[in-house]
SEROGU-672590 format. One record per residue (C-alpha): residue number from 1; x, y, z; residue in one letter. Coordinates in Angstrom, 3 decimals, decimal comma. Layout:
N
NUM; X; Y; Z; A
...
This chain:
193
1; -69,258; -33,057; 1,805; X
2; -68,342; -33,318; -2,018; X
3; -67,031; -29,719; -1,234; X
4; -64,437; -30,850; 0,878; X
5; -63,402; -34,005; -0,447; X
6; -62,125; -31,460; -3,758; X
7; -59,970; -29,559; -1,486; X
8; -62,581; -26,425; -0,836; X
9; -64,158; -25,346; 2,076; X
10; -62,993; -23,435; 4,959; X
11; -60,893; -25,975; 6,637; X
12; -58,956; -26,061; 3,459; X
13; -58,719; -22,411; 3,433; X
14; -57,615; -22,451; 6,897; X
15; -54,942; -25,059; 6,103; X
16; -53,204; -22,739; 3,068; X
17; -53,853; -19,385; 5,281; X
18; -51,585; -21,287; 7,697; X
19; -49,199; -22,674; 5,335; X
20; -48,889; -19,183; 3,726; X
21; -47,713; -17,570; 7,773; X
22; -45,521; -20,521; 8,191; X
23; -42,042; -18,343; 8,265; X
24; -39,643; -19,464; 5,735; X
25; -36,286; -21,315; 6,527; X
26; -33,375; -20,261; 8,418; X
27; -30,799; -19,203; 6,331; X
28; -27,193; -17,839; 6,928; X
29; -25,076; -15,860; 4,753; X
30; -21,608; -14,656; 4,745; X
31; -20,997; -10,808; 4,068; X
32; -17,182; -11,002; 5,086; X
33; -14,892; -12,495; 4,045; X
34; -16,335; -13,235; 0,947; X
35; -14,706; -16,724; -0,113; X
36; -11,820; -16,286; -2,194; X
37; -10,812; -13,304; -0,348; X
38; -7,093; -12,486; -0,124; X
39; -5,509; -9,832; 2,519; X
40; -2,319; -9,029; 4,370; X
41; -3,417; -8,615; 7,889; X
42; -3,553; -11,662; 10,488; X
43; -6,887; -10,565; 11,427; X
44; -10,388; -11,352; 10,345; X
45; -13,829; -9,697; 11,081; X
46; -16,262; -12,427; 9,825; X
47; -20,159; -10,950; 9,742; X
48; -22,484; -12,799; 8,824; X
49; -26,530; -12,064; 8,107; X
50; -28,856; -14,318; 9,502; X
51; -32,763; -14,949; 8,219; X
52; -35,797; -16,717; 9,918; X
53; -33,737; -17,525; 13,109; X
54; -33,788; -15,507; 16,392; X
55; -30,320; -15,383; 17,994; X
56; -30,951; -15,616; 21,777; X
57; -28,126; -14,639; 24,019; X
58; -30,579; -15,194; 27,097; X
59; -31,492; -18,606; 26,341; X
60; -27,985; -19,471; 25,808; X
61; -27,227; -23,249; 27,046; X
62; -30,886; -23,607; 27,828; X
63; -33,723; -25,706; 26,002; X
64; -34,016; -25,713; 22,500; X
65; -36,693; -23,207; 21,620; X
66; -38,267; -23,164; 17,444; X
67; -36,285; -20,998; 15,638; X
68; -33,935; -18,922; 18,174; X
69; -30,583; -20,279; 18,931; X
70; -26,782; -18,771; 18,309; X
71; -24,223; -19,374; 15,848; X
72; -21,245; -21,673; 15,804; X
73; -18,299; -20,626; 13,928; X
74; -15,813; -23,038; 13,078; X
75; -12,505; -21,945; 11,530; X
76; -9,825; -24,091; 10,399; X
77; -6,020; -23,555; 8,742; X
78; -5,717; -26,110; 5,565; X
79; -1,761; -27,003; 5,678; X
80; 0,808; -25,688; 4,389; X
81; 2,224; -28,350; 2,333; X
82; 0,168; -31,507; 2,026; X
83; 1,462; -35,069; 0,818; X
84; -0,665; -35,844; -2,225; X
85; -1,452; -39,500; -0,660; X
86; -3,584; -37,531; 2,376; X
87; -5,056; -34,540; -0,448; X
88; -6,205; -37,878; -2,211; X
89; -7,899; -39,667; 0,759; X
90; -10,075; -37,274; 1,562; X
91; -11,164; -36,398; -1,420; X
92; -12,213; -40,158; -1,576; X
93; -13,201; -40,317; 1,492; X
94; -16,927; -41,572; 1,933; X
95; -17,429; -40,004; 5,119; X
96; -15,738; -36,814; 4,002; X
97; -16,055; -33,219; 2,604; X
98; -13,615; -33,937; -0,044; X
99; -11,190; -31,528; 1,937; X
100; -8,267; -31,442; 4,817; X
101; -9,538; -30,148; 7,911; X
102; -6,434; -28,510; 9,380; X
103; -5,278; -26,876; 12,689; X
104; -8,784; -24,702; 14,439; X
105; -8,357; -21,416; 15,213; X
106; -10,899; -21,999; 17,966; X
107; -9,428; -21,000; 20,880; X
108; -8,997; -18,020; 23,057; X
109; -6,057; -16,822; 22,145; X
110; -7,493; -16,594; 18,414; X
111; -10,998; -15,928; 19,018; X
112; -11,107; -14,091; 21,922; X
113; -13,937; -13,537; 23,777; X
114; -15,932; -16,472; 21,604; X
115; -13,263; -18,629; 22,111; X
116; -13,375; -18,151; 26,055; X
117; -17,274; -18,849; 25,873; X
118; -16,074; -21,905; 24,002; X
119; -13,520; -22,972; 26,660; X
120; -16,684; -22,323; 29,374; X
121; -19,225; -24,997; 27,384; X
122; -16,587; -27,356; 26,172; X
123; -16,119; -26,698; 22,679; X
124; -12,448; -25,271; 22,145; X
125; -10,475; -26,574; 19,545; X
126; -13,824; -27,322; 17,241; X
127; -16,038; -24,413; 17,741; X
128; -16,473; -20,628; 18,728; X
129; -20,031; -19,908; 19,708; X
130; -21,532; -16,539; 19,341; X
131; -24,879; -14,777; 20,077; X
132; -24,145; -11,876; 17,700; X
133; -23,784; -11,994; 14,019; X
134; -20,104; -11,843; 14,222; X
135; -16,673; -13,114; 14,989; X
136; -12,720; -11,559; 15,551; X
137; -10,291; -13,659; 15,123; X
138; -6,491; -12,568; 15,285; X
139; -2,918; -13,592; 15,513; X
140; -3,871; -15,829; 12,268; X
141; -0,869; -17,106; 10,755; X
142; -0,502; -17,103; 6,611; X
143; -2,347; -19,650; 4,771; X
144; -5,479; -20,554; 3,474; X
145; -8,224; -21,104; 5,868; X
146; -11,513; -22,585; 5,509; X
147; -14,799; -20,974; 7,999; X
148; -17,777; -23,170; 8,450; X
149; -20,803; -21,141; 9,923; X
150; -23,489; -23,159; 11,312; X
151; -26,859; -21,877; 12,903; X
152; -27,149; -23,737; 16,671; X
153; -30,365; -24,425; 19,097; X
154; -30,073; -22,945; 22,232; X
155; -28,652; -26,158; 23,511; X
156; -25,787; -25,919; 21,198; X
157; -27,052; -28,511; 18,679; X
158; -26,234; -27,893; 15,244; X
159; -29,093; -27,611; 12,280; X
160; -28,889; -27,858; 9,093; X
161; -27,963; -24,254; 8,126; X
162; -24,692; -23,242; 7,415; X
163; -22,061; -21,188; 5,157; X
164; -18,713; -21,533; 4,431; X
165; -16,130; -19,353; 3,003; X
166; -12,279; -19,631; 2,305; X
167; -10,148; -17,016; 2,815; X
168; -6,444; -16,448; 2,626; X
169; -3,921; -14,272; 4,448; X
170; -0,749; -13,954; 2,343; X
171; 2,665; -14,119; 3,848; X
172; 5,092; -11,525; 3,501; X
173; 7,146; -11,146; 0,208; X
174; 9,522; -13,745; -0,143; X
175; 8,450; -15,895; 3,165; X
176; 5,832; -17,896; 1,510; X
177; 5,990; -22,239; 2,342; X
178; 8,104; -24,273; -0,495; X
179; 6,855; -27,521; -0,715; X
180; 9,121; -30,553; -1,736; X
181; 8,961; -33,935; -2,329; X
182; 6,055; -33,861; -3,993; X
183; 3,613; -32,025; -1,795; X
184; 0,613; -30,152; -2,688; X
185; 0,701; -26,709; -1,843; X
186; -2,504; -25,321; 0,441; X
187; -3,871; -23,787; -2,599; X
188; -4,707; -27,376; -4,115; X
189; -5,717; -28,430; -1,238; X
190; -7,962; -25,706; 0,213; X
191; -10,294; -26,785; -2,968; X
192; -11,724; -23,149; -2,953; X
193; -15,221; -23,579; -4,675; X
């Protein structure tokens, strides 16, 4: 008895040898674009490299199931020129990311085949689910843009894990936006971290 009261015994042993096969947590990171990342071309391969979560293209839609699921990728244009009134708000905001939200680039004509699968469950215009590690988007106008990647239950409920990266594509020469009257240009207000 005084054996287990002090934490030994088998049933303790038991309880650590469990502990110890418990898998670790989910985790997502983003190999490309790294943020920061500057290009010329109006497309974007984003691949990402998932840990301790199953991505399940079979259970897609269906019940949540302990760590399987898919991945929702949200991308989203910061503006061009922002009025420093707005850039201030939400970086007061209490409810918040200290950031403009933009225009989303989630929708078929951007994101393709994702972006139909988000038209089919009702998600256009905030997310682009996906069942593989990765995402094309195209047709992307210059600017800064700002990808949230967030791992998803089978049911399309978000968890916890997520990424983000902010990535730019740069206009041509000489056709960048001019901002006047004040306004913040996209680079303030993209808040790249």
């Amino acid at each position: 008895m005084a054996v287990l009261a002090l934490g030994g015994g088998k049933d303790s042993e038991r309880a650590r040898a469990a502990v110890a096969a418990t898998p670790g947590a989910p985790s997502v990171e983003v190999i490309a674009p790294r943020s920061g990342a500057r290009q010329k071309s109006s497309a974007v391969v984003v691949k990402v490299k998932v840990e301790n979560f199953q991505l399940s293209p079979r259970h897609f839609g269906g019940e949540p199931q302990l760590g399987e699921g898919h991945i929702r990728f949200g991308l989203n244009r910061v503006p061009d020129c922002v009025d420093p009134v707005k850039l201030q708000r939400a970086i007061d905001s209490p409810l918040g990311n200290e950031r403009l939200i933009g225009a989303s680039f989630d929708f078929p004509q951007y994101a393709g085949p994702n972006g139909v699968l988000a038209e089919w469950i009702g998600s256009v215009g905030s997310y682009s689910p996906a069942t593989r590690p990765e995402i094309y988007y195209h047709d992307l106008k210059p600017g800064f843009y700002r990808l949230v990647i967030t791992l998803a239950r089978n049911d399309g409920s978000p968890t916890p894990f997520h990424a983000v990266t902010n990535f730019q594509i740069l206009p041509r020469p000489g056709h960048g936006p001019k901002c006047t009257g004040g306004k913040v240009p996209s680079a303030k207000a993209a808040a790249f971290d």
